[in-house]
LUMMAR-269478 format. One line per field, with one value per residue (C-alpha): x, y, z; residue number from 0; residue in three letters. Coordinates in steps of 0.001 Angstrom, whole numbers, always signed. Layout:
REM residues N
u c(X ...);
v c(Y ...);
w c(Z ...);
num c(NUM ...);
residuo c(ALA ...);
This chain:
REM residues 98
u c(+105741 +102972 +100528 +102898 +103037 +100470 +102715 +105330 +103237 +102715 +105834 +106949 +104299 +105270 +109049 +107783 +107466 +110979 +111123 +108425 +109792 +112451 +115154 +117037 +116300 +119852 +118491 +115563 +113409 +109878 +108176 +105248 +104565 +102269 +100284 +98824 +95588 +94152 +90980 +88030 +86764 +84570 +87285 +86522 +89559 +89145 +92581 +93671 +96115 +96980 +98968 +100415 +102113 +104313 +102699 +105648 +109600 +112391 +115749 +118421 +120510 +123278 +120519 +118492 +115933 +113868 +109994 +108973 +105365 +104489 +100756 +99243 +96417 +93033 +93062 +96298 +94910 +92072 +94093 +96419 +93274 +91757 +95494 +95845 +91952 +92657 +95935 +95088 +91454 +93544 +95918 +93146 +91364 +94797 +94150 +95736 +95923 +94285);
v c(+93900 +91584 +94094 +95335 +91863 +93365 +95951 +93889 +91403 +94605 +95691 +92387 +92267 +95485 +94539 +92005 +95748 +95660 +93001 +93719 +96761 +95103 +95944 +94013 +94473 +96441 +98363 +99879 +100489 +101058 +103276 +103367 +105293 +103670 +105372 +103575 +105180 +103526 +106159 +107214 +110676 +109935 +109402 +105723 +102865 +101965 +100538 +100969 +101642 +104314 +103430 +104860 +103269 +104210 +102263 +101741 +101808 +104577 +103959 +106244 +107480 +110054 +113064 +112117 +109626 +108051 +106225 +103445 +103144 +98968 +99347 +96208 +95034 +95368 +91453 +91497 +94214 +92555 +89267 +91157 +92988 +89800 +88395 +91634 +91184 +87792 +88050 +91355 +89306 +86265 +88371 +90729 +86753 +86539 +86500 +90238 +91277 +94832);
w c(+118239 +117207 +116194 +113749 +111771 +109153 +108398 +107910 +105542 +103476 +103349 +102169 +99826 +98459 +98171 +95303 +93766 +93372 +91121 +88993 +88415 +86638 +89764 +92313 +96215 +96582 +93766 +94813 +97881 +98860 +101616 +104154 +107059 +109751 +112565 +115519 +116875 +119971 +120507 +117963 +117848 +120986 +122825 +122880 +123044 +119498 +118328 +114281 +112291 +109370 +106710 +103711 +100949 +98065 +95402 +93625 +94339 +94353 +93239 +94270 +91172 +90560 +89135 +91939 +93235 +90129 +91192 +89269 +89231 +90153 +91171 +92108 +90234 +92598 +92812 +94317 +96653 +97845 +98575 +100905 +102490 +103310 +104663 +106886 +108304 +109277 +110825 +113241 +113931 +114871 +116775 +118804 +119474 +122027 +125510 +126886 +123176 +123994);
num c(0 1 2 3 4 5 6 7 8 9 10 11 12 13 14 15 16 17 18 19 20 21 22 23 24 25 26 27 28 29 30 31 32 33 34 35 36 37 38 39 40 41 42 43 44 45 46 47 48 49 50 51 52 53 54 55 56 57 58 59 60 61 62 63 64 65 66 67 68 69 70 71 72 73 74 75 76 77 78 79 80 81 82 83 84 85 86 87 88 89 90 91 92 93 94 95 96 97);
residuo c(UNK UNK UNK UNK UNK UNK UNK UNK UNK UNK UNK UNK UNK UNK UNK UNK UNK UNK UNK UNK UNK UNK UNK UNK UNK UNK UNK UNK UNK UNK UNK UNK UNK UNK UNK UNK UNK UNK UNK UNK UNK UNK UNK UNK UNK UNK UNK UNK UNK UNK UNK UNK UNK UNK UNK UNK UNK UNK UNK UNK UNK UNK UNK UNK UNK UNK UNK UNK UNK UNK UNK UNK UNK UNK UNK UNK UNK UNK UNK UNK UNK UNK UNK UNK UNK UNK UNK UNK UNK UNK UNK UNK UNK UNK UNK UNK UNK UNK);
């Protein structure tokens, strides 16, 4: 699903976690968990999405899973913030997008 595509950006983003955490991809994983709302709390169509982020990786293990904390710096957040706006403004600028 199109609309989705931002999520996926992040997710990717967030995979380059993985190796900053000093761990292959079979290694290690990372998490999100993504809402779509389409109404405000008027009950007006206003279309978002929730999402939230492990901002790190987990690594499965034999005692258990271990997290490795990979925050990214806020420079690296901002860049993706900007990437996300511009790719769900480009995407709602479709004709039938909503």
């Amino acid at each position: 699903m199109p609309f989705l595509r931002p999520v996926e950006l992040l997710e990717g983003r967030l995979r380059t976690l993985i190796k900053r955490a000093g761990l292959k991809r079979d290694q290690a994983d990372t998490g999100a968990v993504t809402l779509i709302q389409r109404y405000g709390c008027a009950a007006d169509s206003n279309v978002h999405l929730h999402c939230l982020m492990l901002d790190g990786v987990h690594q499965s293990g034999a005692g258990g899973p271990l997290f490795h904390d990979v925050r990214p710096s806020s420079e690296q957040l901002h860049d993706l913030l900007g990437r996300i706006i511009t790719r769900i403004m480009t995407w709602l600028m479709l004709p039938k997008a909503i």
